[in-house]
C-alpha atoms as a printed R data frame, in Angstrom:
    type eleno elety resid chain resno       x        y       z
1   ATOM     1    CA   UNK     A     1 162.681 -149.796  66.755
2   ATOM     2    CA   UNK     A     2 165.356 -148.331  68.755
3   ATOM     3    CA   UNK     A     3 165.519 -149.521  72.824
4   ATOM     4    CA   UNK     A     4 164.781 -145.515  73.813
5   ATOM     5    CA   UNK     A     5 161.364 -145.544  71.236
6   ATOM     6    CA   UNK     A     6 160.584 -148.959  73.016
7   ATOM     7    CA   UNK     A     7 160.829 -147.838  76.630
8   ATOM     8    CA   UNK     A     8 158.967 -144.412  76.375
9   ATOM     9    CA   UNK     A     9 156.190 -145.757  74.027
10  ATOM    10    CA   UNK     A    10 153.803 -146.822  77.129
11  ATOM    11    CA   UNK     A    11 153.975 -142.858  78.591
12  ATOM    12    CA   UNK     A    12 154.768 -141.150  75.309
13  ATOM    13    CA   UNK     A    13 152.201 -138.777  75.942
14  ATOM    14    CA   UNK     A    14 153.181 -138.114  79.514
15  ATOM    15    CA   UNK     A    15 156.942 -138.052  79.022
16  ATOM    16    CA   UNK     A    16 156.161 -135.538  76.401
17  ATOM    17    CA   UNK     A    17 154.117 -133.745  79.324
18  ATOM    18    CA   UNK     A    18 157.512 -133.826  81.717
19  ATOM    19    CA   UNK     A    19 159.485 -132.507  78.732
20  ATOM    20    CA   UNK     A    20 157.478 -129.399  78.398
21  ATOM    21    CA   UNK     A    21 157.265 -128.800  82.262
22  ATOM    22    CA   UNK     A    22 160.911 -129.262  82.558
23  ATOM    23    CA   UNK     A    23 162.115 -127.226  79.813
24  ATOM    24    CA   UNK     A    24 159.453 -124.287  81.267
25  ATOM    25    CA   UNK     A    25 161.248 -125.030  84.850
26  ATOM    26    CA   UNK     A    26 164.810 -124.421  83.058
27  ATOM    27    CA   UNK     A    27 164.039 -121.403  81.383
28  ATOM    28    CA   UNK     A    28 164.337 -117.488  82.347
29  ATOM    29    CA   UNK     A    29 163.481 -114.361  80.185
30  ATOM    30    CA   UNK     A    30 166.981 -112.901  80.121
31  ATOM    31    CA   UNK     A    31 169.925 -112.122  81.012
32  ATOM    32    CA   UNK     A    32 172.853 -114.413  82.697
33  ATOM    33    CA   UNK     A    33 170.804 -116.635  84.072
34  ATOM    34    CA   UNK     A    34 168.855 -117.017  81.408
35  ATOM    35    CA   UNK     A    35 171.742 -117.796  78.926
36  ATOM    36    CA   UNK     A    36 173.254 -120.300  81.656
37  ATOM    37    CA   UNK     A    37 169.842 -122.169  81.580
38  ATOM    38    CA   UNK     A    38 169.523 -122.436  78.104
39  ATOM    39    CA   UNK     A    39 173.265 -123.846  78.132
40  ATOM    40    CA   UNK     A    40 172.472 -126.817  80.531
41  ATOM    41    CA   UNK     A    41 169.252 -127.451  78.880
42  ATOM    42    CA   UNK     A    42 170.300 -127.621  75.499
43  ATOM    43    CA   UNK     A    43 172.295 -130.839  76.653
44  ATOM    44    CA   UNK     A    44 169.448 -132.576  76.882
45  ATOM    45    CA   UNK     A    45 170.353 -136.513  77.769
46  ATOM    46    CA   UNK     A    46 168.200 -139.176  77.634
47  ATOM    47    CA   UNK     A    47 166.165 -138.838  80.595
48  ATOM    48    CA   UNK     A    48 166.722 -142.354  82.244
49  ATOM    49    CA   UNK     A    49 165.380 -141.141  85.119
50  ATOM    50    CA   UNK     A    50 162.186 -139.605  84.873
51  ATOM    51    CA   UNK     A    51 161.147 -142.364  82.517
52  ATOM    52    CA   UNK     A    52 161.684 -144.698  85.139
53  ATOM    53    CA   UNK     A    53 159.348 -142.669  87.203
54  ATOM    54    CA   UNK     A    54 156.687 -142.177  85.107
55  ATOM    55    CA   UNK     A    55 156.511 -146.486  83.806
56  ATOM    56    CA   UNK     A    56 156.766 -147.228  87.967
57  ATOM    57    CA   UNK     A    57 153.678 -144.902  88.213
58  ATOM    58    CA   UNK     A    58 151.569 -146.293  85.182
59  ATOM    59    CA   UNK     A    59 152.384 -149.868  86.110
60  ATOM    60    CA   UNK     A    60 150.748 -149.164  89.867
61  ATOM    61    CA   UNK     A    61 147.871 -146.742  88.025
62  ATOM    62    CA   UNK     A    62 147.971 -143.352  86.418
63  ATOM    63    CA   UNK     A    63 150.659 -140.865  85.732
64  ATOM    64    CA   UNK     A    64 149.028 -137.308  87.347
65  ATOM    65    CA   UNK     A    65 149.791 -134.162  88.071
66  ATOM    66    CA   UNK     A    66 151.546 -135.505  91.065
67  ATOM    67    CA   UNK     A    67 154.039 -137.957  89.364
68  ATOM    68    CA   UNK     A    68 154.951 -135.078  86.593
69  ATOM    69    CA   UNK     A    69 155.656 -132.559  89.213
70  ATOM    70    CA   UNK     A    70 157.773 -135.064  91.300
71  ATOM    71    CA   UNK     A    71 159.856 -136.291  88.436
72  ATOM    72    CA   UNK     A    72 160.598 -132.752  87.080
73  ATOM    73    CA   UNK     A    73 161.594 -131.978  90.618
74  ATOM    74    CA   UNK     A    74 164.062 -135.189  91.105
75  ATOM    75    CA   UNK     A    75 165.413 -134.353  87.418
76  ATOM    76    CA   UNK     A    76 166.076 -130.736  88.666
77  ATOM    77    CA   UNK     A    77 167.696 -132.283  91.575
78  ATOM    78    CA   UNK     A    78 170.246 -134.373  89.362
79  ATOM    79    CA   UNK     A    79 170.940 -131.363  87.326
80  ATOM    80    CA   UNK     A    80 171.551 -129.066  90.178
81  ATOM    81    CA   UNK     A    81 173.999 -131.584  92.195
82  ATOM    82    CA   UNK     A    82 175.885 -132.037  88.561
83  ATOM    83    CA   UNK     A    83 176.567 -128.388  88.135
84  ATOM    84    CA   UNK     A    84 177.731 -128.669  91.810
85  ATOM    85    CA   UNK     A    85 179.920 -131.897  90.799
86  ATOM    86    CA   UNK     A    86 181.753 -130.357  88.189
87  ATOM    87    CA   UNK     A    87 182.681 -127.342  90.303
88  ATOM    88    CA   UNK     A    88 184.099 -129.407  92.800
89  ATOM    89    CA   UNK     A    89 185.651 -132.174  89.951
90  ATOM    90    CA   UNK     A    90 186.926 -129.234  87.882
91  ATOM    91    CA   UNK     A    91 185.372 -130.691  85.143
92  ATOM    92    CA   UNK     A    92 185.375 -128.967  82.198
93  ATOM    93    CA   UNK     A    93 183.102 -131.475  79.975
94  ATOM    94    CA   UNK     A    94 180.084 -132.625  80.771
95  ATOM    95    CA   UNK     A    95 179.196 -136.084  78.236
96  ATOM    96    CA   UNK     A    96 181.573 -134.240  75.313
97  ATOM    97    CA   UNK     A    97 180.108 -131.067  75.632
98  ATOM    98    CA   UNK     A    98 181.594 -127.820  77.654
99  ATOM    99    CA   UNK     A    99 180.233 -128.369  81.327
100 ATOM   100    CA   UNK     A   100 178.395 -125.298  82.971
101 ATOM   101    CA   UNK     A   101 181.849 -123.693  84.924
102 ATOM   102    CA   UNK     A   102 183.661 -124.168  82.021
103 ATOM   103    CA   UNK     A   103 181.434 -121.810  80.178
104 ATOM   104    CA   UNK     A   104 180.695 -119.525  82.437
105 ATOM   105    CA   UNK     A   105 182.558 -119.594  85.917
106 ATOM   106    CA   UNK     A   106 182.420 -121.381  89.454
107 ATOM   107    CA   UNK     A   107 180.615 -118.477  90.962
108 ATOM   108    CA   UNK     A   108 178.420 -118.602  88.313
109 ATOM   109    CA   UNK     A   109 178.310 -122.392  88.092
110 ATOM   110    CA   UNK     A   110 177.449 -122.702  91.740
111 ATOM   111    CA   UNK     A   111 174.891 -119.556  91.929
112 ATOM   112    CA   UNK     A   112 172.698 -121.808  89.141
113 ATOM   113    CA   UNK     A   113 172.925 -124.769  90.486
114 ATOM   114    CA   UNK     A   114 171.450 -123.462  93.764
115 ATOM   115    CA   UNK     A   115 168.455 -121.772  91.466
116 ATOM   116    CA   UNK     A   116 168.314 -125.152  90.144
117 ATOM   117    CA   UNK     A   117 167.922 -126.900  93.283
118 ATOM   118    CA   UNK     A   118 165.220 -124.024  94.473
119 ATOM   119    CA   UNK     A   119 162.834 -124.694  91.426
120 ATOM   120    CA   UNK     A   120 163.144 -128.421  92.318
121 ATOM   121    CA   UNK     A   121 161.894 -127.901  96.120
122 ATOM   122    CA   UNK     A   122 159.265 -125.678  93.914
123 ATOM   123    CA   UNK     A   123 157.894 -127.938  92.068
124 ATOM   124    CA   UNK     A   124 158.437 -131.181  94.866
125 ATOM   125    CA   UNK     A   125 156.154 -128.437  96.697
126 ATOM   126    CA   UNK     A   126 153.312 -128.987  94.279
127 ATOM   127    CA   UNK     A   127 152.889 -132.565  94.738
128 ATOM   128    CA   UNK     A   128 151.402 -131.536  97.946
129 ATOM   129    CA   UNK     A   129 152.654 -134.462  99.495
130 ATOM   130    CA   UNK     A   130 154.526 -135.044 102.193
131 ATOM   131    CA   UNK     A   131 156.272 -138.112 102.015
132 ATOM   132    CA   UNK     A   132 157.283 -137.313  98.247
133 ATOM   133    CA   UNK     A   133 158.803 -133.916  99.546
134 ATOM   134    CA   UNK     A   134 160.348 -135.877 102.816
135 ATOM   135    CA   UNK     A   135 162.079 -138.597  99.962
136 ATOM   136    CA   UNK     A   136 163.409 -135.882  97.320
137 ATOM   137    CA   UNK     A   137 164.747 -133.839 100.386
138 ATOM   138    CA   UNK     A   138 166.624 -136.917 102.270
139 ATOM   139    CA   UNK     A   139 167.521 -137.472  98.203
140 ATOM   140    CA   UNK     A   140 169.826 -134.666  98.498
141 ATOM   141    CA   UNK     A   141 171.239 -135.431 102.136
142 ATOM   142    CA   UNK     A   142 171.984 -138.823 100.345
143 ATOM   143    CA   UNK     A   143 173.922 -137.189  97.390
144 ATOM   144    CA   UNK     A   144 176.042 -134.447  99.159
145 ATOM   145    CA   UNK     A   145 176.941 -137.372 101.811
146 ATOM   146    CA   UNK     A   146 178.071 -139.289  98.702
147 ATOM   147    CA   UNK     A   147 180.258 -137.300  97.096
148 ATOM   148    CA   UNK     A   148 181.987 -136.216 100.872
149 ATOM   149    CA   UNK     A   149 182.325 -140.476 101.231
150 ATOM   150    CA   UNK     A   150 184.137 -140.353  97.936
151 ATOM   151    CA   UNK     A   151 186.538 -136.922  98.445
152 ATOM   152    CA   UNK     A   152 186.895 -139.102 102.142
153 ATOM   153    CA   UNK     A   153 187.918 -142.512 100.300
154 ATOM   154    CA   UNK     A   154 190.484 -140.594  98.180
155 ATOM   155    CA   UNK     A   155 192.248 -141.041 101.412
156 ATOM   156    CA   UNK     A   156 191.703 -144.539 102.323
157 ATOM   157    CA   UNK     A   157 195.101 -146.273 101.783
158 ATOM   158    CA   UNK     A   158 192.671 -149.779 101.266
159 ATOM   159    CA   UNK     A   159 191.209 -150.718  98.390
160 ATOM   160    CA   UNK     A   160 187.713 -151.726  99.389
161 ATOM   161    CA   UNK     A   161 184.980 -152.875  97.198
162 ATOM   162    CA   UNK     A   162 182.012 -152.160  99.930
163 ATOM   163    CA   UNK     A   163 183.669 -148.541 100.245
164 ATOM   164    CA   UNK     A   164 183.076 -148.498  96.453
165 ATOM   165    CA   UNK     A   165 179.355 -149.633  96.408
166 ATOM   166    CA   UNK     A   166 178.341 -147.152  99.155
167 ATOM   167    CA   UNK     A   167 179.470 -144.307  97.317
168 ATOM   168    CA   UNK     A   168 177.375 -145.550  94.265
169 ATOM   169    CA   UNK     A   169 174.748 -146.387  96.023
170 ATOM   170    CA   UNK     A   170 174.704 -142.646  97.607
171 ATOM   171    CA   UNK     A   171 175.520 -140.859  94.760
172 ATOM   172    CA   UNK     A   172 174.073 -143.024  91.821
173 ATOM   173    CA   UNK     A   173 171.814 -145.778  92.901
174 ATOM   174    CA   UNK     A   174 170.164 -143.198  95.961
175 ATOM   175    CA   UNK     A   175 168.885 -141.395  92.436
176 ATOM   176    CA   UNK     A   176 167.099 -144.309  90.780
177 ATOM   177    CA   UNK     A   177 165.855 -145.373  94.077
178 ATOM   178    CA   UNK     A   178 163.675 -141.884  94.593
179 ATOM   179    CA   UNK     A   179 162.449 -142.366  90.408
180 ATOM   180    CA   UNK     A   180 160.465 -145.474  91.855
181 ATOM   181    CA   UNK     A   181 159.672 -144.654  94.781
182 ATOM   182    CA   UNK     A   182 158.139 -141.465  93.570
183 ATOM   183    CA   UNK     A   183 156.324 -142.987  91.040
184 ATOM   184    CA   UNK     A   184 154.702 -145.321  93.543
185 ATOM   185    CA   UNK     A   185 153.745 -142.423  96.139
186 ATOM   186    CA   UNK     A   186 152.636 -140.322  93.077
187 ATOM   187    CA   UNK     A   187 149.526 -143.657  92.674
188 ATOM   188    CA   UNK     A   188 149.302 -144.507  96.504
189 ATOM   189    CA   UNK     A   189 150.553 -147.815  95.533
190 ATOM   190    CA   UNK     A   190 150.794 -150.303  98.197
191 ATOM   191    CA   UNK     A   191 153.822 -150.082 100.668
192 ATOM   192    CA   UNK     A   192 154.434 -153.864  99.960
193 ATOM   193    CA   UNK     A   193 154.619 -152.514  96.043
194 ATOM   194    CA   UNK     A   194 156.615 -149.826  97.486
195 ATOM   195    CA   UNK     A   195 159.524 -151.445  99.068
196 ATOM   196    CA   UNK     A   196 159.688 -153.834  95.872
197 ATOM   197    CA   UNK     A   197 159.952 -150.714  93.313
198 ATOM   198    CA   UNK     A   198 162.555 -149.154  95.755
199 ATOM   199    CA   UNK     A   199 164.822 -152.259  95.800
200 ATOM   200    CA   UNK     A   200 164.290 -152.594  92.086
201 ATOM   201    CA   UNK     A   201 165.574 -149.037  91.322
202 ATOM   202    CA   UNK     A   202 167.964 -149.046  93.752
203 ATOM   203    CA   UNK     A   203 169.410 -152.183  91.927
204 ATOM   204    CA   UNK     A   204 168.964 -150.498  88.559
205 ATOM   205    CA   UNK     A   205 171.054 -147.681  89.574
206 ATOM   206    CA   UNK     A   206 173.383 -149.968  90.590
207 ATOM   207    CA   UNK     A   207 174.059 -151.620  87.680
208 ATOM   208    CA   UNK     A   208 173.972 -148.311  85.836
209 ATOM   209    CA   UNK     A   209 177.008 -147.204  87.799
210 ATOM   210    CA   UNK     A   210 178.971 -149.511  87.208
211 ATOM   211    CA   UNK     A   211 178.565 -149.356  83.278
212 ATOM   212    CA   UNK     A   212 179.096 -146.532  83.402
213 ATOM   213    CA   UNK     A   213 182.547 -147.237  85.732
214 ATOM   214    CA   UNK     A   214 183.657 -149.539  82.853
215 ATOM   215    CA   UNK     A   215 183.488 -147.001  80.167
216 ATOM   216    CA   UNK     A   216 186.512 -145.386  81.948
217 ATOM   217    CA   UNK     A   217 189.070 -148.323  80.840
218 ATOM   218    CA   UNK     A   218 188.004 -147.576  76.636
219 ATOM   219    CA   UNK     A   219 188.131 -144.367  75.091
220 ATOM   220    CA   UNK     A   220 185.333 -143.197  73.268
221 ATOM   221    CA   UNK     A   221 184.358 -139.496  72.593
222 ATOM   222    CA   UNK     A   222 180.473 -140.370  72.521
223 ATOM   223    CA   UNK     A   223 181.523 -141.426  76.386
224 ATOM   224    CA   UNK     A   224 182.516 -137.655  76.956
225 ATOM   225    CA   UNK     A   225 185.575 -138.681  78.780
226 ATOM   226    CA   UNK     A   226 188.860 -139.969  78.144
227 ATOM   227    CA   UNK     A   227 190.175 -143.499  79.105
228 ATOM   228    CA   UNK     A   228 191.490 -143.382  83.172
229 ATOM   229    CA   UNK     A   229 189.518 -139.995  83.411
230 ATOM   230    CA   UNK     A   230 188.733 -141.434  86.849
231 ATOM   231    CA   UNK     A   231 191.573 -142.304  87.766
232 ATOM   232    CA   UNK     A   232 193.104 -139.035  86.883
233 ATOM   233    CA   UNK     A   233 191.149 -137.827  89.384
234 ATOM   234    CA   UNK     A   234 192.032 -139.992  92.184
235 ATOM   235    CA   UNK     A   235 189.078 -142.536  91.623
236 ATOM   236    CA   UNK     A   236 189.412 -146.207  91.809
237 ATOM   237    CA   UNK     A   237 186.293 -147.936  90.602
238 ATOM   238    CA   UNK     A   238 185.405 -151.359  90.678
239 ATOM   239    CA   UNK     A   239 187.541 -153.492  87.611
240 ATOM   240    CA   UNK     A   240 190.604 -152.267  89.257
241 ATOM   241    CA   UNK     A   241 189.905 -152.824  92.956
242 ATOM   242    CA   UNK     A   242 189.126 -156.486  92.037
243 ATOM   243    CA   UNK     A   243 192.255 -156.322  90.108
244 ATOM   244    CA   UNK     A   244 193.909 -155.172  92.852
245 ATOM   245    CA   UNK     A   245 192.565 -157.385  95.330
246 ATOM   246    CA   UNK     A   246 193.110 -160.790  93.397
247 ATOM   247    CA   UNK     A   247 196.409 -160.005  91.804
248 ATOM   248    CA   UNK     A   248 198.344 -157.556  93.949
249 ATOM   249    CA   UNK     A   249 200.896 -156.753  92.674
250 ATOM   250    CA   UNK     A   250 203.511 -154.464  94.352
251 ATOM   251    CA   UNK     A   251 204.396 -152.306  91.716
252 ATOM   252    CA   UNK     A   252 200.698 -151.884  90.537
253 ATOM   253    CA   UNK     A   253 199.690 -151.155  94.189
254 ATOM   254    CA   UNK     A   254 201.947 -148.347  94.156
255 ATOM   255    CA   UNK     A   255 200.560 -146.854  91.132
256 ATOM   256    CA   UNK     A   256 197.002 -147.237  92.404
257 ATOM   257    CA   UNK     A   257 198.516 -145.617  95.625
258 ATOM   258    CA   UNK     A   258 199.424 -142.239  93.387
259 ATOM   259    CA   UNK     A   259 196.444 -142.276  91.914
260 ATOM   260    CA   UNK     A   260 194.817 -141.529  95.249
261 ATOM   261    CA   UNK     A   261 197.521 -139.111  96.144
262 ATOM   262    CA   UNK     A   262 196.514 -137.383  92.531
263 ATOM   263    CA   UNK     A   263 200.458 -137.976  91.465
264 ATOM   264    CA   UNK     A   264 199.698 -140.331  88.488
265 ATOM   265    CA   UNK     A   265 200.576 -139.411  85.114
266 ATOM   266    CA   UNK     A   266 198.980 -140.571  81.308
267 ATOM   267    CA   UNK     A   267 201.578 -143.133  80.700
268 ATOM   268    CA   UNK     A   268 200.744 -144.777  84.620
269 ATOM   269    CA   UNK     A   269 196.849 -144.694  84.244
270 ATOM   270    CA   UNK     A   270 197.823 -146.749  80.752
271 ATOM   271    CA   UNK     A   271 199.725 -149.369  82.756
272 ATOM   272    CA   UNK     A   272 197.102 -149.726  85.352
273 ATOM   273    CA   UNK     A   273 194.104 -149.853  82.806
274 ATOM   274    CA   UNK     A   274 195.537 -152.694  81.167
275 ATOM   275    CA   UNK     A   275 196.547 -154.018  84.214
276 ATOM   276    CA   UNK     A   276 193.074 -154.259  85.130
277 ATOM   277    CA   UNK     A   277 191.635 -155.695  81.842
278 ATOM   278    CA   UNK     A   278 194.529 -158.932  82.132
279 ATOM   279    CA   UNK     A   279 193.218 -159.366  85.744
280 ATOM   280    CA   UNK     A   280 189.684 -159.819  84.899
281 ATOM   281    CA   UNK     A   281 188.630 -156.409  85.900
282 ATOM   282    CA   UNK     A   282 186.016 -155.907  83.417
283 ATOM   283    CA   UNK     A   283 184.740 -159.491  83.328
284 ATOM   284    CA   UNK     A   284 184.270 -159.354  87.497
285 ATOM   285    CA   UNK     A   285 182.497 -155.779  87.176
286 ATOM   286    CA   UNK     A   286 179.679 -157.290  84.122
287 ATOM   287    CA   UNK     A   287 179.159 -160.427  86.201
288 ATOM   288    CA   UNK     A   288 178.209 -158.234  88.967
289 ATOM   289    CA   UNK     A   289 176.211 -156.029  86.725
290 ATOM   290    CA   UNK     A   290 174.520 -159.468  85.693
291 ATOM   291    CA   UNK     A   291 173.716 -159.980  89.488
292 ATOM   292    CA   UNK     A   292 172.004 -156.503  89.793
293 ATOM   293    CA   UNK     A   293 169.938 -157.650  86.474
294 ATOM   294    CA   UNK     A   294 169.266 -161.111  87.431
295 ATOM   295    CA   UNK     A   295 167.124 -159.526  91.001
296 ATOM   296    CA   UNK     A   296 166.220 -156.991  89.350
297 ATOM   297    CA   UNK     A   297 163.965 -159.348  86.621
298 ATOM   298    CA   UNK     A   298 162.648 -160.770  89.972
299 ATOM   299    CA   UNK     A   299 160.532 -157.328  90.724
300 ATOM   300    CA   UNK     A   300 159.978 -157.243  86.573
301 ATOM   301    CA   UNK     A   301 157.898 -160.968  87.098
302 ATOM   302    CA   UNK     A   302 155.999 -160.463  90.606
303 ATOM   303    CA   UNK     A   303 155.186 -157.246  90.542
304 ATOM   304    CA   UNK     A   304 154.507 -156.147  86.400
305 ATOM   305    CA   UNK     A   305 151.409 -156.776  85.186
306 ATOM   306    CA   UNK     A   306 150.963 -154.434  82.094
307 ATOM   307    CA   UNK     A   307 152.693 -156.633  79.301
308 ATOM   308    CA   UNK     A   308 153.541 -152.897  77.563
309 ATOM   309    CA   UNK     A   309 155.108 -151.899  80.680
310 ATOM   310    CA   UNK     A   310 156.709 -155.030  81.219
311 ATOM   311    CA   UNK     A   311 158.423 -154.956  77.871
312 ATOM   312    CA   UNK     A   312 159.490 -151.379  78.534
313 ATOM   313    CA   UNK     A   313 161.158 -152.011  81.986
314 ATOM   314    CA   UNK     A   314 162.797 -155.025  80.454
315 ATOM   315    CA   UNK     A   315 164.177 -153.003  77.575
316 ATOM   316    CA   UNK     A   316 165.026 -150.708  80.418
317 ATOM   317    CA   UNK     A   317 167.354 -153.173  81.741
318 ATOM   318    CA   UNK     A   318 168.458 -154.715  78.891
319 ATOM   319    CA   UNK     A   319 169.658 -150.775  77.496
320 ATOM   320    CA   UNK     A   320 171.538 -149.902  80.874
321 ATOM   321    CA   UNK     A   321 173.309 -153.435  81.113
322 ATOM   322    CA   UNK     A   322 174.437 -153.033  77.625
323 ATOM   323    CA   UNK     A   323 174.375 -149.690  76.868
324 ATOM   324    CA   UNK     A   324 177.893 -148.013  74.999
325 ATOM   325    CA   UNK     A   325 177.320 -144.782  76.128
């Protein structure tokens, strides 16, 4: 059985629930719109996220109405500040397949994204509960700050490593954070339980980041972007600032210097990805990926007590840490 069958087999029935609301949520009877809807949601994904919810809920009590409308609206949330991302990226891929601007246009791009973000508050609105619409709101204070910290550290002629981790804590781990937190305010769990699930899925989110940072130094097409596609954008992530920070060299700091001044070329990003891999880059960036797991497995064995959801929030951790894609 494959790690996704494992994970979702606990809330099978209620995922299946959030699948139908959100594909409802992302559809329109005609027109642009409509067609620009049906484009984002025929990407589909693996829905990390609202998964994560809806096991944090059922291990504290039962998924309800509450937890369903909350997730949809945090997964709207994500989708709306991607289509947003892209414009201001210029991407024109979205994990290998033809992002939402590149389709369409930015006006277009951004117009959806905004009806994205209003069916989110929509259905946020529905939960009838403060404190979950007070979390998914500061949620997108938290991810618009993030991405203005990272345009901001573009800048930075230093190559710091807790510069790094606060943008992915904003703009990645911020995300995971609100899935558990949600799920717990969905129950009325404790706030002792609380505070534990945040931490947990803050560290989750963590770890996911950074996987997903390392993908950038292999090419794979199942990825959806090229090798240095980061770094062709002016992003250093963390296997290179360590790199850079423990063997600094001159002629590699200049590279990493036109990088952030968007001057690098193919051939340079080459020479500074392999750079990074003989300096330990990728080695440093798993062991701290291990650390995220390691406290992570603390929340798993004080605060799980459903073996099935145990299992599932292992395999959880165990898919992120190792996933290839």
């Amino acid at each position: 059985m494959d790690s996704l069958t494992l994970i979702k087999r606990p809330i099978e029935q209620e995922f299946n629930l959030f699948v139908e609301m959100f594909n409802t949520a992302m559809s329109y009877d005609d027109g642009l719109l409509g067609n620009a809807l049906t484009h984002i949601r025929q990407r589909g994904g693996k829905r990390m996220r609202p998964l994560l919810s809806l096991l944090i809920a059922k291990n504290f009590g039962e998924v309800n109405a509450s937890t369903l409308n909350a997730a949809v609206g945090l997964e709207l949330l994500h989708t709306a500040s991607l289509i947003h991302d892209d414009v201001v990226d210029e991407s024109s891929e979205r994990r290998g397949q033809a992002s939402l601007n590149a389709s369409f246009n930015n006006k277009v791009a951004v117009l959806v994204g905004d009806y994205v973000l209003s069916t989110a508050l929509l259905h946020v609105s529905r939960t009838a509960d403060s404190r979950i619409v007070e979390n998914l709101s500061q949620l997108g204070r938290t991810l618009a700050a993030g991405e203005i910290l990272q345009l901001t550290n573009i800048q930075n002629p230093d190559f710091s490593e807790q510069v790094y981790y606060d943008v992915i804590r904003k703009k990645t781990a911020s995300l995971f954070e609100s899935c558990a937190t949600l799920g717990c305010l969905s129950v009325n769990a404790s706030a002792a339980d609380t505070d534990k699930a945040r931490q947990f899925g803050e560290r989750l989110g963590m770890m996911f980041q950074i996987r997903d940072d390392i993908f950038d130094y292999y090419d794979s097409r199942e990825v959806g972007k090229p090798t240095g596609n980061d770094m062709a954008e002016g992003k250093l992530t963390l296997p290179v600032l360590f790199a850079l920070n423990t063997n600094p060299l001159q002629s590699m700091i200049n590279l990493a210097r036109k990088v952030k001044q968007g001057g690098v070329n193919t051939d340079e990003i080459a020479v500074l990805v392999e750079y990074t891999k003989q300096s330990g880059g990728i080695e440093y960036a798993e062991q701290r990926m291990q650390d995220f797991y390691n406290q992570s497995m603390v929340f798993i064995e004080d605060r799980v007590r459903k073996t099935e959801i145990r299992d599932a929030l292992v395999t959880y951790l165990d898919y992120v840490m190792k996933r290839q894609y």
